[in-house]
PDBQT receptor file of N, H, CA, C and O in Angstrom, charges set to zero:
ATOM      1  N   UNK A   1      15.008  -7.416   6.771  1.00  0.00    +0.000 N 
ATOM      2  CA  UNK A   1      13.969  -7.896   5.874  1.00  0.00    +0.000 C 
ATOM      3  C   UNK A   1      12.631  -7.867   6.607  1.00  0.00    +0.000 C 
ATOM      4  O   UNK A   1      12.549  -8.337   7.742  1.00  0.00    +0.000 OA
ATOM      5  N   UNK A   2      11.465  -7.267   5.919  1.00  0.00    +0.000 N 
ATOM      6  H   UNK A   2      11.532  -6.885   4.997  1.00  0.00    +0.000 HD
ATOM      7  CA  UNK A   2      10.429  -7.142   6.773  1.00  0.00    +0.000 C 
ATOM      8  C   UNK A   2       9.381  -8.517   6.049  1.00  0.00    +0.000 C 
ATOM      9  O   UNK A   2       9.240  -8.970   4.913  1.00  0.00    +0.000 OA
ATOM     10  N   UNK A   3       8.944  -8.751   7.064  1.00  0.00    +0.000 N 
ATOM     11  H   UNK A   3       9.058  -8.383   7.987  1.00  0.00    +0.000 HD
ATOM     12  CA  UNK A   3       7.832 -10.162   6.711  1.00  0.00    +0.000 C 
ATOM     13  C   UNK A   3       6.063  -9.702   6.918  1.00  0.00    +0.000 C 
ATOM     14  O   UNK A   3       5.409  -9.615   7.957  1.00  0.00    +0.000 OA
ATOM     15  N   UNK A   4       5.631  -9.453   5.397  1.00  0.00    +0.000 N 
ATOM     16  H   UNK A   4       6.162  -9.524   4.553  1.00  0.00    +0.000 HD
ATOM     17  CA  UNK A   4       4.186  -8.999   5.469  1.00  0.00    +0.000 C 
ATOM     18  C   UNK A   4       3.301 -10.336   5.465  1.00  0.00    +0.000 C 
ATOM     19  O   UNK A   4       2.118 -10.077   5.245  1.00  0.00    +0.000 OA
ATOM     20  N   UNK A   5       3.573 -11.722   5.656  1.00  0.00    +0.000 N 
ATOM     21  H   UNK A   5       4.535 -11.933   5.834  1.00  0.00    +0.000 HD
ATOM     22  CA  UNK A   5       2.820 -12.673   5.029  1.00  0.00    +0.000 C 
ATOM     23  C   UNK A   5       1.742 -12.345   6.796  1.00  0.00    +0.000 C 
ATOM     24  O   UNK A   5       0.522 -12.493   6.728  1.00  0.00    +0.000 OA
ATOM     25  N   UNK A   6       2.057 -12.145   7.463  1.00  0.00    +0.000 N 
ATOM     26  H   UNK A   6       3.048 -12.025   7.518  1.00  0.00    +0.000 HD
ATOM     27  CA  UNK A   6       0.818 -11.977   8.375  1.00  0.00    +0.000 C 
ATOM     28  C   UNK A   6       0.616 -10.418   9.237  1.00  0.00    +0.000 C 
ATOM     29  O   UNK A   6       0.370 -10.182  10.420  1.00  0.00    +0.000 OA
ATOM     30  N   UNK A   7       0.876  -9.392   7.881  1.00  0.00    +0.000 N 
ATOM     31  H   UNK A   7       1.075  -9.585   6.920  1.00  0.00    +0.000 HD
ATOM     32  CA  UNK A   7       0.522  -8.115   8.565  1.00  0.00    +0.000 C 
ATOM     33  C   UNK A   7      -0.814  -7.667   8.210  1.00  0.00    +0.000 C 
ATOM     34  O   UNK A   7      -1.655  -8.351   7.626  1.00  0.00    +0.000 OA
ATOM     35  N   UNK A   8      -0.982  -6.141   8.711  1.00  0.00    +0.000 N 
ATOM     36  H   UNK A   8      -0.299  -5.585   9.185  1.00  0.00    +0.000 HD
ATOM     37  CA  UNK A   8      -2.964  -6.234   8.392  1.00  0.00    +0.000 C 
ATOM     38  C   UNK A   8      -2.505  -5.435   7.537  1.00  0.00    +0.000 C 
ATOM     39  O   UNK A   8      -1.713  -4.493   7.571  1.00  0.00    +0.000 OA
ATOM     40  N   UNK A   9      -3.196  -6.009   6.651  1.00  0.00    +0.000 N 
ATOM     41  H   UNK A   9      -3.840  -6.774   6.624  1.00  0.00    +0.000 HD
ATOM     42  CA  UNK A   9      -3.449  -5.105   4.953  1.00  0.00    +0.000 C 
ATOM     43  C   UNK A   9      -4.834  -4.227   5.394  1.00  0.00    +0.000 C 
ATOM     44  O   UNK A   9      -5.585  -4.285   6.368  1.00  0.00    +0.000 OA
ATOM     45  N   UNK A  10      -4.802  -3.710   4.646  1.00  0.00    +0.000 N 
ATOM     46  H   UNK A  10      -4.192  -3.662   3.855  1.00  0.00    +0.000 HD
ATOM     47  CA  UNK A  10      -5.950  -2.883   4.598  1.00  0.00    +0.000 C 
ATOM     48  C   UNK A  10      -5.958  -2.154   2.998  1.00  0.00    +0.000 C 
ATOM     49  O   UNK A  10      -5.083  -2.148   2.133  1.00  0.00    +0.000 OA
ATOM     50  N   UNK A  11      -7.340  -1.554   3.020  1.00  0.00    +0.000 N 
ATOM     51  H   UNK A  11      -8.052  -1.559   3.723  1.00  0.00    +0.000 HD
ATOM     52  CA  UNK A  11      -7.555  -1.260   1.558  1.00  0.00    +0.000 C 
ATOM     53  C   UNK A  11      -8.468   0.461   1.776  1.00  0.00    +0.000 C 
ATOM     54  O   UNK A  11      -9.112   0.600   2.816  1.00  0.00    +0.000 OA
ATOM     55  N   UNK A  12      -8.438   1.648   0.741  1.00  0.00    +0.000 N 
ATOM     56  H   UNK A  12      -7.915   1.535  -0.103  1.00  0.00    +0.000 HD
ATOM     57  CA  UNK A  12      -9.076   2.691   0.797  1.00  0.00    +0.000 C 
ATOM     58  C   UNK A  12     -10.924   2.393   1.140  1.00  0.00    +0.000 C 
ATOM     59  O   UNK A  12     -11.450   1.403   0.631  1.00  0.00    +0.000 OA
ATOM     60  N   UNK A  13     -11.306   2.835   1.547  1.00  0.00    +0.000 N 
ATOM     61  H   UNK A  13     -10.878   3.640   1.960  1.00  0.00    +0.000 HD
ATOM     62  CA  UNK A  13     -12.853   3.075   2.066  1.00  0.00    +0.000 C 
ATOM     63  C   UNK A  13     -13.464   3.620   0.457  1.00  0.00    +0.000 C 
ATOM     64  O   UNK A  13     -14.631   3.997   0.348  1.00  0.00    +0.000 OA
ATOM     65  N   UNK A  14     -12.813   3.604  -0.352  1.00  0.00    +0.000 N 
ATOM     66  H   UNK A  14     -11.866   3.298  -0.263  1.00  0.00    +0.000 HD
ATOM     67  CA  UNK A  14     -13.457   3.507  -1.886  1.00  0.00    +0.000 C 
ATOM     68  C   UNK A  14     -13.377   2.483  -2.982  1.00  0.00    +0.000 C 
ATOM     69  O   UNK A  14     -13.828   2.406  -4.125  1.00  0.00    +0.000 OA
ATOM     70  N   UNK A  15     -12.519   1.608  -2.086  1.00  0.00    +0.000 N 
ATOM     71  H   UNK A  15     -12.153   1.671  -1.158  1.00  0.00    +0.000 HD
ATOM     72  CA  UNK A  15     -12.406   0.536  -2.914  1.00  0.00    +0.000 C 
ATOM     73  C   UNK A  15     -13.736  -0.415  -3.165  1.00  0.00    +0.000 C 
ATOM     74  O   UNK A  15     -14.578  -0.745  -2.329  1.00  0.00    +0.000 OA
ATOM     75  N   UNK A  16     -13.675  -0.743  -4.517  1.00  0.00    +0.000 N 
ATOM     76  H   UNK A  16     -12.992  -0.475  -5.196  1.00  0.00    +0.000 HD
ATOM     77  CA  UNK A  16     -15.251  -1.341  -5.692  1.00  0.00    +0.000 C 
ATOM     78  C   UNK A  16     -14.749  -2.777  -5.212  1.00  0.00    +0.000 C 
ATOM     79  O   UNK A  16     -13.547  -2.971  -5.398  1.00  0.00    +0.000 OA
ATOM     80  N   UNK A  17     -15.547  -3.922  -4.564  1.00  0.00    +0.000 N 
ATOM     81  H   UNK A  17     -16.523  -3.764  -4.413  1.00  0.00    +0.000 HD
ATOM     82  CA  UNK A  17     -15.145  -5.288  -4.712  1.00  0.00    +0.000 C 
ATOM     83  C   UNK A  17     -13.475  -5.360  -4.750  1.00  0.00    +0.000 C 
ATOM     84  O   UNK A  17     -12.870  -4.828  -3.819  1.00  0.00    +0.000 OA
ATOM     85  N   UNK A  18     -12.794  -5.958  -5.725  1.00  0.00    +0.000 N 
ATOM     86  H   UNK A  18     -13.285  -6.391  -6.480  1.00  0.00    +0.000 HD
ATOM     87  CA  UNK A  18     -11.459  -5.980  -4.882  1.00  0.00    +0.000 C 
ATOM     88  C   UNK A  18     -11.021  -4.950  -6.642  1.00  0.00    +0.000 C 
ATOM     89  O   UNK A  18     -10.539  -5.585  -7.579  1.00  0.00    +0.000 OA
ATOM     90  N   UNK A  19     -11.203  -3.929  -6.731  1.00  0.00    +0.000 N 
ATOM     91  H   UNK A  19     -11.594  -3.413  -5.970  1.00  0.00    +0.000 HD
ATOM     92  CA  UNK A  19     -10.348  -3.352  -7.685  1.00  0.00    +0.000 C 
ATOM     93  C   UNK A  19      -9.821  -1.974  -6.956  1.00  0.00    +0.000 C 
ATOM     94  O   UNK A  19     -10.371  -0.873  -6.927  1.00  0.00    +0.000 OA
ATOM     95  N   UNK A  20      -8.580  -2.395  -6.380  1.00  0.00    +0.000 N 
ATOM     96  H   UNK A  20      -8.133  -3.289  -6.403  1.00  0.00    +0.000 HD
ATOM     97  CA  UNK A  20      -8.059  -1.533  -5.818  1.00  0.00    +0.000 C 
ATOM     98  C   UNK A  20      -6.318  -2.073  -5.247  1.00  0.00    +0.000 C 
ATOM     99  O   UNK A  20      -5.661  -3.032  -5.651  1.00  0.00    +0.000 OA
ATOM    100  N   UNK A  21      -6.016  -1.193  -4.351  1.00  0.00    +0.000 N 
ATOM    101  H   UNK A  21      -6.550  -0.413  -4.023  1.00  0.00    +0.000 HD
ATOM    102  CA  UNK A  21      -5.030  -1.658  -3.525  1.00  0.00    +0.000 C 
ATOM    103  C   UNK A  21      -4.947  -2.059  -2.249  1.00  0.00    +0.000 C 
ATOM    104  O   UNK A  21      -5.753  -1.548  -1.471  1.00  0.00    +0.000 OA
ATOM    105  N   UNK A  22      -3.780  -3.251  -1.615  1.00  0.00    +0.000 N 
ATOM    106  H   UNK A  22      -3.125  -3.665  -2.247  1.00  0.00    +0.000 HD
ATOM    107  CA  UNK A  22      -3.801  -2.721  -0.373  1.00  0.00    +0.000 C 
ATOM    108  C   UNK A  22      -2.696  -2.212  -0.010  1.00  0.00    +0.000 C 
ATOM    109  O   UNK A  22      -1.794  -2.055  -0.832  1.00  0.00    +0.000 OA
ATOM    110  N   UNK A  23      -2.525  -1.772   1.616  1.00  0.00    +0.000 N 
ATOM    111  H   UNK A  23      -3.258  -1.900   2.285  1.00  0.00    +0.000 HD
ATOM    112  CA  UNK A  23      -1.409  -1.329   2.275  1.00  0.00    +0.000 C 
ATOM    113  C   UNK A  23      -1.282  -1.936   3.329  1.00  0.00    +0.000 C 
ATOM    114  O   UNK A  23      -2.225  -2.565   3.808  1.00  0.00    +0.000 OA
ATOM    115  N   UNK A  24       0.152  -1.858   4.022  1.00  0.00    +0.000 N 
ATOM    116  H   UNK A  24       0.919  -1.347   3.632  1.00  0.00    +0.000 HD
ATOM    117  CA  UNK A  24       0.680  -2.591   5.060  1.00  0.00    +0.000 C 
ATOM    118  C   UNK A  24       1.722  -2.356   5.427  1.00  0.00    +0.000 C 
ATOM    119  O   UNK A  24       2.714  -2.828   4.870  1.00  0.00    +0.000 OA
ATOM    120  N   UNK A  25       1.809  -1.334   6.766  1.00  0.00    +0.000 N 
ATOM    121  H   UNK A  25       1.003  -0.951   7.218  1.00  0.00    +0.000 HD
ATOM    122  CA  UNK A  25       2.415  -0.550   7.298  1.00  0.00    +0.000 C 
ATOM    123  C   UNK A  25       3.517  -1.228   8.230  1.00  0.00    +0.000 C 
ATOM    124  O   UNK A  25       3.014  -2.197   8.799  1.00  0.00    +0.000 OA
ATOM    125  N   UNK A  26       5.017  -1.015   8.617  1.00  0.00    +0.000 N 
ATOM    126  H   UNK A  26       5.426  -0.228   8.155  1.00  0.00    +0.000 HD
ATOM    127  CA  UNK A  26       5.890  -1.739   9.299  1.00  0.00    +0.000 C 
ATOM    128  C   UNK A  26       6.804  -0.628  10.309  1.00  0.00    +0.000 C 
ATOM    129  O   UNK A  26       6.418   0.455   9.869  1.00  0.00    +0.000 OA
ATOM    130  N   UNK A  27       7.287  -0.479  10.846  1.00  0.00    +0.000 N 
ATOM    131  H   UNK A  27       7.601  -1.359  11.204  1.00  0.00    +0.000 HD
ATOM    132  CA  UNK A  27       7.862   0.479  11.236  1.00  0.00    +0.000 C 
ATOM    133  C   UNK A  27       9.286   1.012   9.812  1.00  0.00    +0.000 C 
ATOM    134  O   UNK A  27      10.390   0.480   9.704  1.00  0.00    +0.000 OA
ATOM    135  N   UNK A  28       8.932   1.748   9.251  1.00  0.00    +0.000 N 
ATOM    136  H   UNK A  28       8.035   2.181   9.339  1.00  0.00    +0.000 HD
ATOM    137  CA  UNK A  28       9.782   2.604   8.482  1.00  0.00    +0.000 C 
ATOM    138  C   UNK A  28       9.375   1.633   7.079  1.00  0.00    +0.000 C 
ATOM    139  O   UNK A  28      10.180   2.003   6.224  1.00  0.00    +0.000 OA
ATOM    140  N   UNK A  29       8.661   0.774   6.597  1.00  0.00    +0.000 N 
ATOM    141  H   UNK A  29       8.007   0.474   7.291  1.00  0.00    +0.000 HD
ATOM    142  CA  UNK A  29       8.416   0.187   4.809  1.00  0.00    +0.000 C 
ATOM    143  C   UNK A  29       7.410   0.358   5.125  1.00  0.00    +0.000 C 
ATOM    144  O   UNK A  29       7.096   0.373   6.315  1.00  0.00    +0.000 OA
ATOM    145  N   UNK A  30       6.279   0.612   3.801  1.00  0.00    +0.000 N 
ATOM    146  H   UNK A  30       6.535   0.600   2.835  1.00  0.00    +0.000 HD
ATOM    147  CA  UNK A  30       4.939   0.301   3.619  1.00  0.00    +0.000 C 
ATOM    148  C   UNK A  30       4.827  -0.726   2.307  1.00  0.00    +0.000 C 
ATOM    149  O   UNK A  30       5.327  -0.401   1.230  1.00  0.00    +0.000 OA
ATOM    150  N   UNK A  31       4.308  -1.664   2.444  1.00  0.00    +0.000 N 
ATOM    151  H   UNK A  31       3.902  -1.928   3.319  1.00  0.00    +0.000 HD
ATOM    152  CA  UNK A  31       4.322  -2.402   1.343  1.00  0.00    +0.000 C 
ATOM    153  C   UNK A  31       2.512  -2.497   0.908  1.00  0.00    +0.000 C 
ATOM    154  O   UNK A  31       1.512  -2.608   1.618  1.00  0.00    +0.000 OA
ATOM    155  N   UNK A  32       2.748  -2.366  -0.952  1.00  0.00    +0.000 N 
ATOM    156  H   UNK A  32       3.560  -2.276  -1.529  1.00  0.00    +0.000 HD
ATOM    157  CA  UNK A  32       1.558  -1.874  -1.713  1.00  0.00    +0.000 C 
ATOM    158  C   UNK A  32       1.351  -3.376  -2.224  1.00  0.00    +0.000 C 
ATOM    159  O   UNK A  32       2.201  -4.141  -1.767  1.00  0.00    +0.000 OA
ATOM    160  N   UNK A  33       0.546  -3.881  -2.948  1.00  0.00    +0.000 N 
ATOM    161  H   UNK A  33      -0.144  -3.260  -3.320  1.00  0.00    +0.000 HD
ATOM    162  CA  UNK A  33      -0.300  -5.118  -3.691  1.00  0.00    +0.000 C 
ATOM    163  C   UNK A  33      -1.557  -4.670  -3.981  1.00  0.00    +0.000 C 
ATOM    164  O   UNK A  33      -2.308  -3.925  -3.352  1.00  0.00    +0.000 OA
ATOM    165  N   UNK A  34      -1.679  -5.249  -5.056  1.00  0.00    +0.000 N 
ATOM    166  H   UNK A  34      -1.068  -5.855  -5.567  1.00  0.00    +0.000 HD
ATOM    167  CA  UNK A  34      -2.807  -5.049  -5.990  1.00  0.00    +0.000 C 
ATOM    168  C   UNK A  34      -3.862  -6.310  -4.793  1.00  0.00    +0.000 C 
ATOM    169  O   UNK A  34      -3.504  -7.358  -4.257  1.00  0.00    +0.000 OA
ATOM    170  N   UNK A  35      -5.168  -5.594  -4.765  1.00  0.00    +0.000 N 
ATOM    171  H   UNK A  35      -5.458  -4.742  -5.201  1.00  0.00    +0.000 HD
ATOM    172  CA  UNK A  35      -5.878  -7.059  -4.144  1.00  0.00    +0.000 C 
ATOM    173  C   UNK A  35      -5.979  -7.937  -5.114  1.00  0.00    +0.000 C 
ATOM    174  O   UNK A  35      -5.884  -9.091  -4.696  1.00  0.00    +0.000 OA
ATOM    175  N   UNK A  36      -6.232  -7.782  -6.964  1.00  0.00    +0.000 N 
ATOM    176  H   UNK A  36      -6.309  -6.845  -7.304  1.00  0.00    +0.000 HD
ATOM    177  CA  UNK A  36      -6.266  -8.803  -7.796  1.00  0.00    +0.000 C 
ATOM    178  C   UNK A  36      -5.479 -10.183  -7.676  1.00  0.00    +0.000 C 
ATOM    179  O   UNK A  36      -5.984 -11.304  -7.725  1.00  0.00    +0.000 OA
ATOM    180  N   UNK A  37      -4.201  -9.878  -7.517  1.00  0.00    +0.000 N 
ATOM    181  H   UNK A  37      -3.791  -8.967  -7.477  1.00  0.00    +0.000 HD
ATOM    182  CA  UNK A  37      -3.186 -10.211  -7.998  1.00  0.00    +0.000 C 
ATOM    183  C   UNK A  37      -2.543 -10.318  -6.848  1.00  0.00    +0.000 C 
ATOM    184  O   UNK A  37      -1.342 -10.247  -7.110  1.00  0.00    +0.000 OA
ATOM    185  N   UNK A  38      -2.782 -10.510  -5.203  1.00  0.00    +0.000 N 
ATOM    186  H   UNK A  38      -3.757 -10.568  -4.990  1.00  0.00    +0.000 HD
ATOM    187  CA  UNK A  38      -2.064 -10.732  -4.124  1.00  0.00    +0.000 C 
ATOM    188  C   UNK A  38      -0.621 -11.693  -4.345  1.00  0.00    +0.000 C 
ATOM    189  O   UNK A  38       0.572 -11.504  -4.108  1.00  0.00    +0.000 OA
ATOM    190  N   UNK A  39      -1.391 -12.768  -4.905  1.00  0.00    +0.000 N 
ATOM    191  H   UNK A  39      -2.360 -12.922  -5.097  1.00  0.00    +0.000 HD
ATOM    192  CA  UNK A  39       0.423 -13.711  -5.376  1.00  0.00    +0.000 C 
ATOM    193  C   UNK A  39       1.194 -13.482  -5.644  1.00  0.00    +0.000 C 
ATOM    194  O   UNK A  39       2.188 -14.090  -5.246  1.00  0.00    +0.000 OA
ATOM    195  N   UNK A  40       1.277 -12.477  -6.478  1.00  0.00    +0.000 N 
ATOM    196  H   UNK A  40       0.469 -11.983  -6.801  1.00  0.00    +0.000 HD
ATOM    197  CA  UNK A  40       2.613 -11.504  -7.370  1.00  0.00    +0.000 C 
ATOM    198  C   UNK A  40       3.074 -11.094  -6.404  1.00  0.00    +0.000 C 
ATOM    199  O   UNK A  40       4.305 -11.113  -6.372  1.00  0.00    +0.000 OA
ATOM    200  N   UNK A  41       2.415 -10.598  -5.309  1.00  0.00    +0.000 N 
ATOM    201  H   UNK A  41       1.416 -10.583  -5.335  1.00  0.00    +0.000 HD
ATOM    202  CA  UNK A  41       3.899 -10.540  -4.279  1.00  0.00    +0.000 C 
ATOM    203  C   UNK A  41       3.467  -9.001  -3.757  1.00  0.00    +0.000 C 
ATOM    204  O   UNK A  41       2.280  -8.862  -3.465  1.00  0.00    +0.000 OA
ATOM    205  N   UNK A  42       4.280  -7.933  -3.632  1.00  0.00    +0.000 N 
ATOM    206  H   UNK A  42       5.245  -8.046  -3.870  1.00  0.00    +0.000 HD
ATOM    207  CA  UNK A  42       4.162  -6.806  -2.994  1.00  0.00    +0.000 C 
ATOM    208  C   UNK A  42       5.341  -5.899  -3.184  1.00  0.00    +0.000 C 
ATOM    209  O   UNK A  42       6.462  -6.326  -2.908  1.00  0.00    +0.000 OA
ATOM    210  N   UNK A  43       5.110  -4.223  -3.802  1.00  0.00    +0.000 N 
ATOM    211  H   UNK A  43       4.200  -3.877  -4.026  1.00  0.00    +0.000 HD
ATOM    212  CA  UNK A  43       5.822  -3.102  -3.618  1.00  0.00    +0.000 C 
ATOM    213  C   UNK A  43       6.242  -2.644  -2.086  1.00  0.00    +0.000 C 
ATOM    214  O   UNK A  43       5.591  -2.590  -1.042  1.00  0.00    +0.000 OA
ATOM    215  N   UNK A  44       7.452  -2.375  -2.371  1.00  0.00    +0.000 N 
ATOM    216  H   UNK A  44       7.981  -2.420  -3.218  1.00  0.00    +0.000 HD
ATOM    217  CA  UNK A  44       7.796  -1.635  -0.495  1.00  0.00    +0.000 C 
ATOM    218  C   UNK A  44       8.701  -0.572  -0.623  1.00  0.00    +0.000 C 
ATOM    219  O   UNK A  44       9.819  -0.669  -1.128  1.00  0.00    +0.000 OA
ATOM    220  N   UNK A  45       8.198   0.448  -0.155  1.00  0.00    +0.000 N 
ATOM    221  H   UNK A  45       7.290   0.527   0.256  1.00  0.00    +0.000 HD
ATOM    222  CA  UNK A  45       8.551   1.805  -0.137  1.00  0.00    +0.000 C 
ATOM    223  C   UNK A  45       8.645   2.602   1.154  1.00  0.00    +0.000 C 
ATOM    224  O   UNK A  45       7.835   2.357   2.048  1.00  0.00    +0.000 OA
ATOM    225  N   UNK A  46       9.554   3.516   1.314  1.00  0.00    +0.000 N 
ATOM    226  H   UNK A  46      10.212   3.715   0.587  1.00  0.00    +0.000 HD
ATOM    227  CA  UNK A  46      10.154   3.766   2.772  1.00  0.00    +0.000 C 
ATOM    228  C   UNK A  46       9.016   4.197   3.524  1.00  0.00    +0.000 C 
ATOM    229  O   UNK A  46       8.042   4.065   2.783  1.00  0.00    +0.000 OA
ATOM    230  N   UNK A  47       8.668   4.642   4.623  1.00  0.00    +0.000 N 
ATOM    231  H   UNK A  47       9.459   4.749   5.226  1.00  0.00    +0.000 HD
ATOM    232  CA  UNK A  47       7.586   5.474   4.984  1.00  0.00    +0.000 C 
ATOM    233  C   UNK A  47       7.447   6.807   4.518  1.00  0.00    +0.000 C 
ATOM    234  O   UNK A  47       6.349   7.358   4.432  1.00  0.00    +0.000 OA
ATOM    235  N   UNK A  48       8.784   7.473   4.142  1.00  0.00    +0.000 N 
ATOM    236  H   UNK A  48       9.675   7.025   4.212  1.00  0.00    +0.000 HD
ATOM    237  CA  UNK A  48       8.614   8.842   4.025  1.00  0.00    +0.000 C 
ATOM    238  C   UNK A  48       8.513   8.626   2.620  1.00  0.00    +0.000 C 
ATOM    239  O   UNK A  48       7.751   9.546   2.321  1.00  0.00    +0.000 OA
ATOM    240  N   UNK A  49       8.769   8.024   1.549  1.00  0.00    +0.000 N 
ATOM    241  H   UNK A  49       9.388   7.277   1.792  1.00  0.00    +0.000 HD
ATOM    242  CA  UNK A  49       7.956   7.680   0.272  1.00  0.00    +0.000 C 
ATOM    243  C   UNK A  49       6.965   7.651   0.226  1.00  0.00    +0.000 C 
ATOM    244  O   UNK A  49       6.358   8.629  -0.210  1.00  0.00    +0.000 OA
ATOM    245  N   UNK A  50       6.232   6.407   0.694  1.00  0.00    +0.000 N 
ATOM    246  H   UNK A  50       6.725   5.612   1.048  1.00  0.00    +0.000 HD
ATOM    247  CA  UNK A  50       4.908   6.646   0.725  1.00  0.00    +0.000 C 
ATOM    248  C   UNK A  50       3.851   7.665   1.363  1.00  0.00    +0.000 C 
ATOM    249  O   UNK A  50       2.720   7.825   0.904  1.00  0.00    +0.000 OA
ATOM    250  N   UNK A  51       4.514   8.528   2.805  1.00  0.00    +0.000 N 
ATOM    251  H   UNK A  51       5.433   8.397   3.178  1.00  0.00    +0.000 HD
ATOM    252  CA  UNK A  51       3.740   9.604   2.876  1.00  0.00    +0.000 C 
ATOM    253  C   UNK A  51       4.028  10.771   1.489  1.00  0.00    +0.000 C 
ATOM    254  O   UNK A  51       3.119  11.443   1.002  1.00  0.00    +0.000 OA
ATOM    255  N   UNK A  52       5.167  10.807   1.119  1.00  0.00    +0.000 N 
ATOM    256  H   UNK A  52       5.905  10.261   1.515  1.00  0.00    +0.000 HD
ATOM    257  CA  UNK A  52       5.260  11.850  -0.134  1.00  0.00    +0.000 C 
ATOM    258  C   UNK A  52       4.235  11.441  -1.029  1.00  0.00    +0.000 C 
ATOM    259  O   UNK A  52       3.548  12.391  -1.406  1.00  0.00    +0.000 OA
ATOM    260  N   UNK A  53       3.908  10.336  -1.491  1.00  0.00    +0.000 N 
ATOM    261  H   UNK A  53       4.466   9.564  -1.185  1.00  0.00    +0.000 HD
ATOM    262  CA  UNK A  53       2.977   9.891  -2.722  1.00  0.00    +0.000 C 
ATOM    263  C   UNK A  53       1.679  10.335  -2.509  1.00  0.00    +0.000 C 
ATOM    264  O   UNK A  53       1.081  11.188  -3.166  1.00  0.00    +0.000 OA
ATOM    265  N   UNK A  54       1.046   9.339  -0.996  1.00  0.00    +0.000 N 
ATOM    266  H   UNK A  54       1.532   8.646  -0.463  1.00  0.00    +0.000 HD
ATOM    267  CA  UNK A  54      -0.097  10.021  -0.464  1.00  0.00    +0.000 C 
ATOM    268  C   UNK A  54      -0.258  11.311  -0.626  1.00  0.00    +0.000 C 
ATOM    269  O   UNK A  54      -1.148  11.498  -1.456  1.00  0.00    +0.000 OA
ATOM    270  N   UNK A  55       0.299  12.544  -0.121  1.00  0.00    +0.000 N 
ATOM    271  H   UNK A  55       1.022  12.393   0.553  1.00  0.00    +0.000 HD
ATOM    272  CA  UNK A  55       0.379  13.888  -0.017  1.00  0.00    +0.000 C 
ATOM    273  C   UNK A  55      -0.033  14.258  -1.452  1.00  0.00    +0.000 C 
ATOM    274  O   UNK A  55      -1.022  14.800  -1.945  1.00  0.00    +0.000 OA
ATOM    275  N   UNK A  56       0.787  13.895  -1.789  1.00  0.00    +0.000 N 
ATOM    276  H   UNK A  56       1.591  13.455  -1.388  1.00  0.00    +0.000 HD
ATOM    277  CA  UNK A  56       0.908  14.513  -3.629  1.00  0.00    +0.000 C 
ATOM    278  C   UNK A  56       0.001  13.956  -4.509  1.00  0.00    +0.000 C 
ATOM    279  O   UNK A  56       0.239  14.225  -5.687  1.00  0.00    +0.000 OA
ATOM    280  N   UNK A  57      -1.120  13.152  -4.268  1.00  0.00    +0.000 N 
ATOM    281  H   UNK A  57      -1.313  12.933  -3.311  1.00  0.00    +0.000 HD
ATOM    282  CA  UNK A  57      -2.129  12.670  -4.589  1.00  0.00    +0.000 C 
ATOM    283  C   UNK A  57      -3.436  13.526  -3.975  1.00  0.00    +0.000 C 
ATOM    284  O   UNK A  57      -4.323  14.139  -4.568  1.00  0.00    +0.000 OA
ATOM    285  N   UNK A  58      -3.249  13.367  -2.889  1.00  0.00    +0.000 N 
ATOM    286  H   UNK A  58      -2.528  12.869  -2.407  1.00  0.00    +0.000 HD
ATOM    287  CA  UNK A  58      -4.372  14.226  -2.287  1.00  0.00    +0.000 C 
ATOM    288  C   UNK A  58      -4.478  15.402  -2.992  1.00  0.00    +0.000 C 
ATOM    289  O   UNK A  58      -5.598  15.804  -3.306  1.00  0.00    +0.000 OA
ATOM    290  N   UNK A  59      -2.818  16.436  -3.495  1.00  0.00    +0.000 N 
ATOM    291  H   UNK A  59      -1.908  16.109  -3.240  1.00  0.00    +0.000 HD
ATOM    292  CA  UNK A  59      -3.304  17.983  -3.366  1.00  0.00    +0.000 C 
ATOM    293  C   UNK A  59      -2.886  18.178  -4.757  1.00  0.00    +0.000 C 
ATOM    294  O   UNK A  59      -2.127  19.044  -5.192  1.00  0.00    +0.000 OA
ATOM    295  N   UNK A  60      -3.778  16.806  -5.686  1.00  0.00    +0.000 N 
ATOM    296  H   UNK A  60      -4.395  16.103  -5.332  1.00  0.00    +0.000 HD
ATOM    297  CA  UNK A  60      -3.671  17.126  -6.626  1.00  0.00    +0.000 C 
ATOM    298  C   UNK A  60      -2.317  16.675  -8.032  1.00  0.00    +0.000 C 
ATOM    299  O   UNK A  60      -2.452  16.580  -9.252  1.00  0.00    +0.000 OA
ATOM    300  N   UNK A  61      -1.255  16.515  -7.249  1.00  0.00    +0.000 N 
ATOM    301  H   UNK A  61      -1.146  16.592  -6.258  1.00  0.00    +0.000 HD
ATOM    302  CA  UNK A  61       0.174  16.677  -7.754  1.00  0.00    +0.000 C 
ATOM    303  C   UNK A  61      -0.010  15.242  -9.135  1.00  0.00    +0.000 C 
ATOM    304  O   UNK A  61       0.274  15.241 -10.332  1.00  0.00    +0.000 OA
ATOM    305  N   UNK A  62      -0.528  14.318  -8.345  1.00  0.00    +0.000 N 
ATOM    306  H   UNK A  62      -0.760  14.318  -7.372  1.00  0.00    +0.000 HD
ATOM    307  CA  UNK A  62      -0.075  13.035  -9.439  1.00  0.00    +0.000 C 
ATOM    308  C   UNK A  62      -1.362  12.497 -10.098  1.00  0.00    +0.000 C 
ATOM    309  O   UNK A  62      -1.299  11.579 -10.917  1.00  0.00    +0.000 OA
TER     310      UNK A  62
């Protein structure tokens, strides 16, 4: 079980005030949260998930 309550989030260098996401990297999960809505808790997806998403965003795909 990985514990994000004190990992470094971080957010894209385009993010408007808080309408965006963050991320928070662990060895092998990345876990996603809305900055709105931090309480709701957090998505966690393998590393090689989330590099597939990234990728496929960048070149267009999604």
């Amino acid at each position: 079980m990985h514990s994000f309550h004190d990992a470094p989030w971080r957010t894209s260098s385009y993010t408007q005030q808080q309408n965006c996401v963050e991320v928070a990297d662990t060895p092998g999960v990345t876990a996603v949260r809305d900055t709105k809505y931090r309480e709701h808790g957090h998505l966690l997806f393998s590393t090689a998930e989330w590099r597939s998403f990234v990728e496929a965003v960048k070149h267009g795909e999604l």
